[in-house]
C-alpha positions in Angstrom: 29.3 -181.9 -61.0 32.4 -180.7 -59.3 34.3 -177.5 -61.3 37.7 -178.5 -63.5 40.7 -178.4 -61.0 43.5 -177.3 -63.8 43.9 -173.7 -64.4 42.1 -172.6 -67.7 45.1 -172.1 -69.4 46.1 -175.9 -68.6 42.8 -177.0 -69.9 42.8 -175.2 -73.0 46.0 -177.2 -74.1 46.3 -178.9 -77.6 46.0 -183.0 -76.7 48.4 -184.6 -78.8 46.7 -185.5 -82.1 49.7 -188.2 -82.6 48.6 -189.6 -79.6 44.8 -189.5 -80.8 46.1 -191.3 -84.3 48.9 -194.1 -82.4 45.8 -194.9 -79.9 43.3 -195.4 -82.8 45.3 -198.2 -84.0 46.3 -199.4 -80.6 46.4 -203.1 -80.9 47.1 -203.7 -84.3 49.7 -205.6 -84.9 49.3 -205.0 -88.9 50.1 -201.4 -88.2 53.0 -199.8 -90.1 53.7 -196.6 -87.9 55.8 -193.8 -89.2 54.1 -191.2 -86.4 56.2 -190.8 -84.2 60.2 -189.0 -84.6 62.7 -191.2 -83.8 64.7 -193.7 -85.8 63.6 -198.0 -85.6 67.3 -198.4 -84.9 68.6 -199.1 -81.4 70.9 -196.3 -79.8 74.5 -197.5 -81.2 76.0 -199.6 -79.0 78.8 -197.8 -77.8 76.6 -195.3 -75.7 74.5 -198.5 -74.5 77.9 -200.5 -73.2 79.0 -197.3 -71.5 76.2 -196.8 -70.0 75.2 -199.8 -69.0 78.3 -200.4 -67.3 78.0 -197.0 -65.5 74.8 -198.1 -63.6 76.3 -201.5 -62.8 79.2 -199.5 -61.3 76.6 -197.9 -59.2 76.6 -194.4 -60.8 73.3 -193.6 -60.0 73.4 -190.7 -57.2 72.3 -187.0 -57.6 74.4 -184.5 -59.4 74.7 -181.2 -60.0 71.6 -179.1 -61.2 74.1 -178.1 -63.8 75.0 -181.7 -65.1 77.8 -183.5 -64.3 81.7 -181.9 -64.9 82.6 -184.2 -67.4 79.9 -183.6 -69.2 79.6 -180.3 -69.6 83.0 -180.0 -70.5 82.9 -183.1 -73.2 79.5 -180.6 -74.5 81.5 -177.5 -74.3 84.4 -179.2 -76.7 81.5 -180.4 -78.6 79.9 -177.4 -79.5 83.1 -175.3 -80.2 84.8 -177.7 -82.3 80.9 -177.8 -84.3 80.7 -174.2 -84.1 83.3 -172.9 -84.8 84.1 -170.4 -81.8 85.0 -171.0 -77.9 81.5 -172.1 -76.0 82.4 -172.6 -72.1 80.8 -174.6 -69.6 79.9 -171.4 -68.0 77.0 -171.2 -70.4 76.1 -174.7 -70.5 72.8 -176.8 -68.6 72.1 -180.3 -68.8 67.8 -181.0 -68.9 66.1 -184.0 -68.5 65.3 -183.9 -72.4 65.2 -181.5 -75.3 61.1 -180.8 -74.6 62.5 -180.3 -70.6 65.2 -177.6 -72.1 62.0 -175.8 -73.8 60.1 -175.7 -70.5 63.3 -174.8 -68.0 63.9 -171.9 -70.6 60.3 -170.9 -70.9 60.1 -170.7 -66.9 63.3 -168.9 -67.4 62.7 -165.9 -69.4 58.8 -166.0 -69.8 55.9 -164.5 -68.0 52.2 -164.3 -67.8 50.5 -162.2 -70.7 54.3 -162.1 -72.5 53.8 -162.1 -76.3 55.9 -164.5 -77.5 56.1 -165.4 -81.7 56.9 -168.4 -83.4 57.3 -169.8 -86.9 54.8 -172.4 -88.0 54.3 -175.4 -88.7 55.6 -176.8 -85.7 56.0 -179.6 -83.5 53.1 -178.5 -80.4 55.5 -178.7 -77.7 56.8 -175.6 -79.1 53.5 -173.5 -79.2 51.7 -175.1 -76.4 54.7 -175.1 -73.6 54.2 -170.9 -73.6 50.6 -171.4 -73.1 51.0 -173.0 -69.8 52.9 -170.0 -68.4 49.9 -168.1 -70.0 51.7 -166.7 -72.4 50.2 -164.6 -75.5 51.4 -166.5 -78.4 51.6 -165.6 -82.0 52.6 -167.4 -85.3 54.3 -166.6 -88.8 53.3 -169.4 -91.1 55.9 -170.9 -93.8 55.3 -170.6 -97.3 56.0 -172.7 -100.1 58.2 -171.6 -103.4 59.7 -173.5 -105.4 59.0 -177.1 -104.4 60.7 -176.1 -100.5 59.5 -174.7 -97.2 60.4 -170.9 -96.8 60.2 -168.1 -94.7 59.2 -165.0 -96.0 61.6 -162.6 -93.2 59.6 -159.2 -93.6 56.3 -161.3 -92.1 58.5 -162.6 -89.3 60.1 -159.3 -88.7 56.8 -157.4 -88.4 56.0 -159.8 -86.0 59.1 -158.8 -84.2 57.8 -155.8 -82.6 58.9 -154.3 -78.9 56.6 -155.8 -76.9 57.5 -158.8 -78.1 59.2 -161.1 -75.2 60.6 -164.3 -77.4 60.4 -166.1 -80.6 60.9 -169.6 -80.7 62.9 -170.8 -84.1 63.4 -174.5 -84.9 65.7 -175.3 -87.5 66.0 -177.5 -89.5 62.2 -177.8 -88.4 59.5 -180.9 -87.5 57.4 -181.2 -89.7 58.7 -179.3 -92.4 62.4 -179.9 -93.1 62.4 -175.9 -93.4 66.2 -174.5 -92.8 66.5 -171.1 -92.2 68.9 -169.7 -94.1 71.9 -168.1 -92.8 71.7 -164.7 -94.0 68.6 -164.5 -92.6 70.2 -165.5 -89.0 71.8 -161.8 -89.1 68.4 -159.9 -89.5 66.5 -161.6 -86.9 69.7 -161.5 -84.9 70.0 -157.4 -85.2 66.0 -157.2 -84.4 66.3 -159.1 -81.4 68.8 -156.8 -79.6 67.3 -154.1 -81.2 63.9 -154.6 -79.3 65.6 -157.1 -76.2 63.7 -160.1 -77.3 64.9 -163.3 -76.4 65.2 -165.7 -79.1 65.3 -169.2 -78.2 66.4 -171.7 -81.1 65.2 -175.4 -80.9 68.3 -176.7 -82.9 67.5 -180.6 -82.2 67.7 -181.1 -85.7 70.8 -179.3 -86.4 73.1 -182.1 -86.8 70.9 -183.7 -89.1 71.1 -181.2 -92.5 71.3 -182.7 -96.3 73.1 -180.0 -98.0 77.1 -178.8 -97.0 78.0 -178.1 -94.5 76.8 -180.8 -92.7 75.6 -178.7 -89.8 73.0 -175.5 -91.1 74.0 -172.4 -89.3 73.6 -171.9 -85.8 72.5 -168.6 -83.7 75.9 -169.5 -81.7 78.0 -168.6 -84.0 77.0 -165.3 -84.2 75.7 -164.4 -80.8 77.4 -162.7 -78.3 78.0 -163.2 -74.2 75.7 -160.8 -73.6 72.6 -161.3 -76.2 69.9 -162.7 -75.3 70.2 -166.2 -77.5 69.1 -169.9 -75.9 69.7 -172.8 -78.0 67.8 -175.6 -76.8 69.5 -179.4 -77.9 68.4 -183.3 -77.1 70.5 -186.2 -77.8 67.7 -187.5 -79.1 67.8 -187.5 -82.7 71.3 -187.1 -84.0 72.5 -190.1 -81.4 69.4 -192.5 -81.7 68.7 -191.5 -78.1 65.0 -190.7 -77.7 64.0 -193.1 -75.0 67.0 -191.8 -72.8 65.5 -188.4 -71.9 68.4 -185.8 -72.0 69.1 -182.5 -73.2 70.8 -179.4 -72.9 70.8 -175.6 -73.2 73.0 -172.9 -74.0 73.0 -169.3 -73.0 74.0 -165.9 -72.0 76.8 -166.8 -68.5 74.6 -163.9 -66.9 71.4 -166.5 -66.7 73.2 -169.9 -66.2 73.2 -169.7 -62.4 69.2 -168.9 -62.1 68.8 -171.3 -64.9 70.5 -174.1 -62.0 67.8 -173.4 -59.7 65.2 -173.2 -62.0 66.6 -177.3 -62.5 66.1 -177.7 -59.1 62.6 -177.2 -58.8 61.7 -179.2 -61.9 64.1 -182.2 -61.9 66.9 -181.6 -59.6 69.3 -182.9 -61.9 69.3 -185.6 -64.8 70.4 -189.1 -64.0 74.2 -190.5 -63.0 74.4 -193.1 -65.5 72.6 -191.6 -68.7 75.4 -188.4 -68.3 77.9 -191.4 -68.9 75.9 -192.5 -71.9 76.0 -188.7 -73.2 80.1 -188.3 -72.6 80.3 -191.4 -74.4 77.7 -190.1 -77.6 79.6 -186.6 -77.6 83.4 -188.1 -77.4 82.8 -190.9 -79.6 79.6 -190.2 -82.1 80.5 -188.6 -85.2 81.0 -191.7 -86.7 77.7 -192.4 -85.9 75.9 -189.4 -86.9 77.9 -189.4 -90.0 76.3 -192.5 -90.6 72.9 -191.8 -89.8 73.0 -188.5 -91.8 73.8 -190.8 -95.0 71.1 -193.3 -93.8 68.4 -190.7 -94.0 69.3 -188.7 -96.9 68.9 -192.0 -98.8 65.2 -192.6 -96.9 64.4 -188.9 -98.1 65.2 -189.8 -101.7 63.6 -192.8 -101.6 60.1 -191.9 -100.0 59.9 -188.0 -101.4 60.5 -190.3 -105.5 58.3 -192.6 -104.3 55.3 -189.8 -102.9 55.9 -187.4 -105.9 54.9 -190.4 -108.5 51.7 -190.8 -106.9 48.5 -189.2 -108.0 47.7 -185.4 -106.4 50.4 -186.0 -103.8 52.6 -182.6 -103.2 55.5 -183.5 -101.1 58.3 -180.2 -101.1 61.7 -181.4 -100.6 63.4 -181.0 -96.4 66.6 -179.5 -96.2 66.9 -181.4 -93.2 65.4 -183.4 -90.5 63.9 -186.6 -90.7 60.4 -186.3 -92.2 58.2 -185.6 -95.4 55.5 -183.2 -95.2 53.1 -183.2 -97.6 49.6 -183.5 -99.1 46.6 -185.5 -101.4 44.7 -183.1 -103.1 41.1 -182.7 -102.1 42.0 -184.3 -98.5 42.0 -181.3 -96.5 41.3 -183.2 -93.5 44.1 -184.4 -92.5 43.1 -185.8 -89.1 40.2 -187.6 -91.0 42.9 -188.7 -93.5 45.2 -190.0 -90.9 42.4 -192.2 -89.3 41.2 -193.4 -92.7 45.0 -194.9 -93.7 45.0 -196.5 -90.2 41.6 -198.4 -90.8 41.8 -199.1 -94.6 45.7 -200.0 -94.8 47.4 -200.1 -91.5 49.2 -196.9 -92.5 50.2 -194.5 -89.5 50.9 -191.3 -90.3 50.8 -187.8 -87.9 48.1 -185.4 -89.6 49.3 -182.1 -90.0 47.1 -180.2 -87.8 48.8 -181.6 -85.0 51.5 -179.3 -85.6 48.9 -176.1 -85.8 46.6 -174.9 -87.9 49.3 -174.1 -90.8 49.8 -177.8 -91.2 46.1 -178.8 -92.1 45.8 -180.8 -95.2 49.0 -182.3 -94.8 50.6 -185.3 -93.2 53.8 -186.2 -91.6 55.9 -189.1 -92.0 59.1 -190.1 -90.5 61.4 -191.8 -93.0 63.7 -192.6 -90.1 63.8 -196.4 -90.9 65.1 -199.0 -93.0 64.5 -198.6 -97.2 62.4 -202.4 -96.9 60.4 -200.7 -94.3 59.9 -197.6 -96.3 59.3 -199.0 -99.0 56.5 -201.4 -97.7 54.5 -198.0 -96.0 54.5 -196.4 -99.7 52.8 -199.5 -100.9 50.1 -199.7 -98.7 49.8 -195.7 -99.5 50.2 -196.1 -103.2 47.1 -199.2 -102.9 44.8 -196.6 -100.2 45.1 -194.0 -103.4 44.2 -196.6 -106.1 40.7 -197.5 -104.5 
């Protein structure tokens, strides 16, 4: 038998335990899957008609590793006017996705044997994409108070120590709907120029918060030119856009032009027509997320009531995002659990040890859909827990 061809590192990777759960009920047509993250509405059409008509105009030629002009600066008016303060394009990259903008800045800023921290539960790209630069990764496990996801600071900051290369925070956060609060944005901020760590925010979810102000507080507000901060973004979520593949990054003007090449030798660049689609979602789109924002706060209400009347369910309330994590007492399997709701109900749902070993027990689901289709999942879950 010939020796495994991927590096160690490579082969030691997480596989996708969503993936194991959609594939065990691959086929079904009864299935009512709320595994994976992304709305069952269509991208709105706006951004669809724009882009659409961009690729029968024949836009569909390299561009720069950067991103297009006109797209960086539509993001850079974006992001001031949502932030608050002056964000120029000379600290702006377009990636082909947000999980792309992970692995550009991981390249970026991360090298073998680094120790790099991370707060937990978390989606896996997050933990897993360090790994494959053979990175020594560490995690700080949420805690639960009060019927919410929190963070208890003085665990993360002793975490924070000088060897430290990077923390990865992702806020408002998959699974959990955890937000980090914004006074503690300054402490973490302080440690990591005390020590030169980088901290790297996933802030997909930032446009997607249930309490004022409509978007939590961002790293980018407070960060300076010359800090090491890297907020990693996807139009993916807040635009309905997760089949179109596109993302971005922002960071210190003194890394942008490596960050270009570091494109290069990944994707080049990201697609002519889809940067149409994204001037269009930036320019045009608060309408839309406005909209969604209502859509899901209404889906959280309904399916968190719904979970908390069941029997030995625990289900603590997001602060943002667009999922419910929580847990059946005495199922502490939650792969097991996952499987069993798939064959005895057609229920799919993303067990919680998919997103590490701080999400066992629990399970994920997406209430990014319409109240009838909600409502119809937390049947079938209400009749699995009467048998």
């Amino acid at each position: 038998m010939s020796s495994p061809i991927a590096r160690p590192e490579v082969l030691s990777l997480r596989v996708s335990q969503i993936r194991e759960v959609a594939n065990a009920g691959m086929g079904r047509k009864d299935i009512l899957p709320f595994w994976v993250g992304e709305s069952d509405q269509p991208t709105p059409a706006f951004i669809r008609e724009a882009t659409a008509k961009a690729l029968l105009d024949g836009e569909t030629f390299y561009t720069h590793n950067l991103g297009r002009q006109d797209l960086r600066d539509a993001l850079s008016e974006y992001l001031t006017r949502l932030h608050g303060r002056p964000i120029g394009t000379e600290r702006l990259a377009i990636a082909n996705s947000g999980v792309n903008a992970l692995m550009l800045v991981a390249q970026a800023v991360v090298s073998p044997g680094d120790r790099v921290v991370v707060i937990a539960p978390v989606w896996p790209n997050v933990v897993e994409i360090p790994r494959i630069l053979s990175a020594r990764m560490e995690t700080v496990a949420l805690d639960r108070a009060q019927g919410r996801w929190r963070l208890d600071l003085d665990k993360l900051m002793a975490a924070l120590t000088p060897d430290t290369r990077a923390v990865f925070l992702n806020s408002p956060n998959n699974p959990t709907g955890w937000v980090l609060p914004a006074e503690d944005r300054a402490a973490i901020l302080a440690r990591c120029r005390e020590y030169g760590i980088w901290l790297i925010a996933d802030d997909v979810y930032e446009r997607l918060s249930f309490a004022p102000p409509v978007s939590p507080a961002s790293f980018l507000e407070m960060a300076e030119d010359g800090d090491r901060v890297i907020s990693t973004n996807s139009f993916s979520k807040a635009w309905r856009m997760t089949g179109w593949r596109l993302g971005w990054m922002v960071m210190p003007p003194a890394l942008t032009q490596a960050m270009g090449v570091v494109v290069e030798y990944n994707t080049s660049c990201a697609p002519d027509f889809i940067q149409t689609g994204a001037v269009a979602a930036l320019t045009q789109g608060e309408e839309a997320i406005a909209e969604l924002r209502t859509d899901l706060r209404a889906a959280r209400d309904q399916v968190l009531a719904a979970l908390r009347r069941l029997p030995g369910v625990e289900a603590p309330e997001p602060e943002g995002g667009m999922y419910a994590f929580f847990r059946i007492e005495g199922r502490g399997d939650s792969m097991a659990l996952a499987k069993d709701l798939i064959d005895k109900v057609g229920l799919g749902l993303a067990p919680g040890s998919a997103f590490g070993p701080e999400g066992e027990g629990w399970l994920r689901w997406c209430f990014a859909h319409r109240a009838e289709r909600n409502a119809a999942g937390l049947e079938r879950l209400a009749g699995y827990l009467a048998q």
